[in-house]
Backbone as CSV, one residue per row, in Angstrom:
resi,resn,N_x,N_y,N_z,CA_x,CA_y,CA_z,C_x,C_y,C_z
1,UNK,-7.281,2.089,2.988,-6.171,2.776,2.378,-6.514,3.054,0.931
2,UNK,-6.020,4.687,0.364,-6.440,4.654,-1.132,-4.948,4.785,-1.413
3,UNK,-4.510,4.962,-2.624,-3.148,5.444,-3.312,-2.844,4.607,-4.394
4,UNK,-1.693,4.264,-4.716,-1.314,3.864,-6.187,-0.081,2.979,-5.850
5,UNK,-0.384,1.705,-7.170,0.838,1.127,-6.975,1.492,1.286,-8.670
6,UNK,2.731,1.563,-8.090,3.846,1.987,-9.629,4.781,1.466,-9.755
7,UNK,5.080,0.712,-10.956,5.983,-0.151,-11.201,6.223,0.615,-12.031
8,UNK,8.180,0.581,-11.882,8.813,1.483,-12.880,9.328,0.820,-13.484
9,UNK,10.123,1.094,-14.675,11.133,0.458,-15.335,12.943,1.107,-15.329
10,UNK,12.982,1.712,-14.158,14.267,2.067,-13.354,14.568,2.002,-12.264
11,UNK,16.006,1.594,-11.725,16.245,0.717,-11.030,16.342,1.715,-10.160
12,UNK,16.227,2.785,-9.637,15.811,3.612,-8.866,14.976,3.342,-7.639
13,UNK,13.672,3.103,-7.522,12.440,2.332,-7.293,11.602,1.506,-8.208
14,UNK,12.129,0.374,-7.903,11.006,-0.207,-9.022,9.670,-0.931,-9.099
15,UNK,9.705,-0.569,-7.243,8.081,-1.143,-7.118,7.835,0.156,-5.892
16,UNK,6.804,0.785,-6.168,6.653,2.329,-5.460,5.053,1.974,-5.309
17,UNK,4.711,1.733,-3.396,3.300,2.146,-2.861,3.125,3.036,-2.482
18,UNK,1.848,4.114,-3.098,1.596,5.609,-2.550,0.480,5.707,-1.850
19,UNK,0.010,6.317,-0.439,-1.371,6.165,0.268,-0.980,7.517,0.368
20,UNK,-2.420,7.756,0.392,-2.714,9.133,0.420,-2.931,8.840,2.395
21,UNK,-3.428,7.977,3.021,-3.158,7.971,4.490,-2.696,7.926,5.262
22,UNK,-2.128,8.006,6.659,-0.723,7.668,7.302,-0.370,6.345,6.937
23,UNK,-0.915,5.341,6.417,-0.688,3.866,6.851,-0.553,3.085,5.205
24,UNK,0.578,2.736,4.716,0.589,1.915,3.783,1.235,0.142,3.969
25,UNK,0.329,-0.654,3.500,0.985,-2.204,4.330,1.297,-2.601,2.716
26,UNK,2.332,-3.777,2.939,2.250,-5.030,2.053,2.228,-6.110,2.904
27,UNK,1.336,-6.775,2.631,0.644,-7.919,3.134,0.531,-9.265,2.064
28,UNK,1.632,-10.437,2.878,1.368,-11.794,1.980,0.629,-12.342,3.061
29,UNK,-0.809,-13.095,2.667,-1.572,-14.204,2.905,-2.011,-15.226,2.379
30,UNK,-2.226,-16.505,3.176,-2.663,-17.064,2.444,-4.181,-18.061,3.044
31,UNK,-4.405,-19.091,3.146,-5.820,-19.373,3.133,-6.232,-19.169,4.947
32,UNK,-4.711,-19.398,5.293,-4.941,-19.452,7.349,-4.693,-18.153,8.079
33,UNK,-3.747,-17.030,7.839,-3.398,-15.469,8.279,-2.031,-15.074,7.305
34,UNK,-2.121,-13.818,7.475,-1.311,-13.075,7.136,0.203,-13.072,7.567
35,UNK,1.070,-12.167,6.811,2.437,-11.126,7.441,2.377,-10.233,6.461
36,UNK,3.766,-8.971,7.211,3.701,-8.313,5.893,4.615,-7.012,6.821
37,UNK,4.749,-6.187,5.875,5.637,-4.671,6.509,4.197,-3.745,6.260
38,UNK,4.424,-3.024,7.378,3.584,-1.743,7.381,4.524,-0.161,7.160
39,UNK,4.455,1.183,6.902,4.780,1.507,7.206,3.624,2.996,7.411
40,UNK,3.968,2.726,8.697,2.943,3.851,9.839,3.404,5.214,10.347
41,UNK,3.490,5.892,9.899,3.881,7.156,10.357,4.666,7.645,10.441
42,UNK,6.222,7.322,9.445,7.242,7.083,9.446,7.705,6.022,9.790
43,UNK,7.547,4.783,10.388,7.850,3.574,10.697,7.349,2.275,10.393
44,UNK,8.684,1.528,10.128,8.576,0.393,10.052,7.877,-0.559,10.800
45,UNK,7.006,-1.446,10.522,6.331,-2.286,11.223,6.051,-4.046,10.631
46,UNK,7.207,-4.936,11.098,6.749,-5.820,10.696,5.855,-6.968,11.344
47,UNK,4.991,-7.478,10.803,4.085,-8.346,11.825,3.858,-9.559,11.119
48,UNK,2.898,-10.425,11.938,2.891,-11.618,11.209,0.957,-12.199,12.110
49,UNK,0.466,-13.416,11.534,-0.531,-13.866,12.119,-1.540,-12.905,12.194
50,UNK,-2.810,-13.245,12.283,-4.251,-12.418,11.866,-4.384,-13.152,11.009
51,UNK,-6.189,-12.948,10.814,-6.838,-13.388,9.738,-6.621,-12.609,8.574
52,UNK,-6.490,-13.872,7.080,-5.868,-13.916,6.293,-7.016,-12.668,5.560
53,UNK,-8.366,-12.794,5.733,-9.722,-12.007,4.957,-9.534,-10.230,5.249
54,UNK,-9.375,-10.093,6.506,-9.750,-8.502,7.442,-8.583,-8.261,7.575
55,UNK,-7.299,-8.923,7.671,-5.868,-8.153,8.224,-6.217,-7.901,9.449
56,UNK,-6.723,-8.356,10.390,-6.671,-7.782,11.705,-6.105,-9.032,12.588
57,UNK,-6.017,-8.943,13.698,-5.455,-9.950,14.831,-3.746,-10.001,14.593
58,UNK,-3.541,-9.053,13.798,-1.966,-9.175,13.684,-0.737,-8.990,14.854
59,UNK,0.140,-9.805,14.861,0.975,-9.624,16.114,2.382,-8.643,15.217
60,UNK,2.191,-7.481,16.064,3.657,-6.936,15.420,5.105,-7.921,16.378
61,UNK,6.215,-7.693,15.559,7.475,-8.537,16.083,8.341,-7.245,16.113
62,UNK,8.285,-6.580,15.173,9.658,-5.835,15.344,9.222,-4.319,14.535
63,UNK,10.140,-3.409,14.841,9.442,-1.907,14.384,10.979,-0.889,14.329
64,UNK,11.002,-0.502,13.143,12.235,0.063,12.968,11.751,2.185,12.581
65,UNK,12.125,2.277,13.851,11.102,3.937,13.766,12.218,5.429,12.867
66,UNK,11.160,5.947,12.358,12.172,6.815,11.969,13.290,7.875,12.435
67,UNK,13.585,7.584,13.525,14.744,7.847,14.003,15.914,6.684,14.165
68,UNK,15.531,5.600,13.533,16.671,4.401,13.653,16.539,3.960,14.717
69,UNK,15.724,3.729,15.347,15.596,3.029,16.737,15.000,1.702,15.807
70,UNK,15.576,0.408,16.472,15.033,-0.954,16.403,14.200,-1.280,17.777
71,UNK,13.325,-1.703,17.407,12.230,-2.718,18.374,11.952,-4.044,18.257
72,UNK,12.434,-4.719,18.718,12.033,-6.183,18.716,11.255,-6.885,19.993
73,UNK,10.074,-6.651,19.929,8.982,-7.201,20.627,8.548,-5.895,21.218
74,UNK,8.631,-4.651,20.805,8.711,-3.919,21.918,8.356,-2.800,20.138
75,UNK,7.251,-2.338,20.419,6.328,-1.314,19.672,7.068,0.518,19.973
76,UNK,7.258,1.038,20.584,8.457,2.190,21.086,9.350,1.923,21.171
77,UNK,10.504,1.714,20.117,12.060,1.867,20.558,12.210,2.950,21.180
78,UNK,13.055,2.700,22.313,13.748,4.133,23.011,15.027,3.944,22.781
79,UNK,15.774,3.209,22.322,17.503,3.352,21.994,17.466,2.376,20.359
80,UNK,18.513,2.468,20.042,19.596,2.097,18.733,18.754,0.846,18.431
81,UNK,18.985,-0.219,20.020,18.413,-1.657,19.448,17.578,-2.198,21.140
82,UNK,16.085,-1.830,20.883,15.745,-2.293,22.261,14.602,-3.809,21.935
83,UNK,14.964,-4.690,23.044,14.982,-6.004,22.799,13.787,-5.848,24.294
84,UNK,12.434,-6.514,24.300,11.755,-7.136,25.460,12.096,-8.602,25.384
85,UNK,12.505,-9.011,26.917,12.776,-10.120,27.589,11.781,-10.731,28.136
C-alpha cells in the first residue's frame, strides 16, 4: 500500500488514511499476531489473528459493505444483518 497519513487539527477528520490502492488497513500488533479494520473496496473489514511481521493468516469476523449490509462470519452480506451459524 502507498498513500498518506494526515493528521488534522479539525474536528472534521482528524486522523485521515489515503492509498492510492483499493486496500487501506489499520493494523494493531503486537509480538504474537495482529487485528485491525481494513477498508477494501468500499468495505469494511474487521479481522483479527495472523502473523504479527507479514499481516497475513488473518481471520476476518465481520464486514460492513457499502451498501449497509452487516456480515458477521460471513464475508458477502446479502441482507441488513446476515449472521453464519
Amino acid at each position: 500500500m502507498t498513500g498518506t497519513l494526515t493528521v488534522n487539527t479539525n474536528n472534521d477528520v482528524p486522523i485521515r488514511l489515503n492509498s492510492t490502492d483499493a486496500s487501506c488497513k489499520i493494523s494493531l500488533a503486537d509480538s504474537g499476531a495482529s487485528s485491525g479494520i481494513a477498508n477494501n473496496n468500499g468495505s469494511l473489514r474487521f479481522y483479527t489473528g495472523g502473523d504479527a511481521g507479514t499481516y497475513t493468516g488473518q481471520t476476518e469476523y465481520m464486514r460492513l459493505t457499502s451498501a449497509g449490509n452487516v456480515g458477521i462470519g460471513v464475508t458477502n452480506p446479502q441482507d441488513r444483518l446476515h449472521v453464519a451459524l
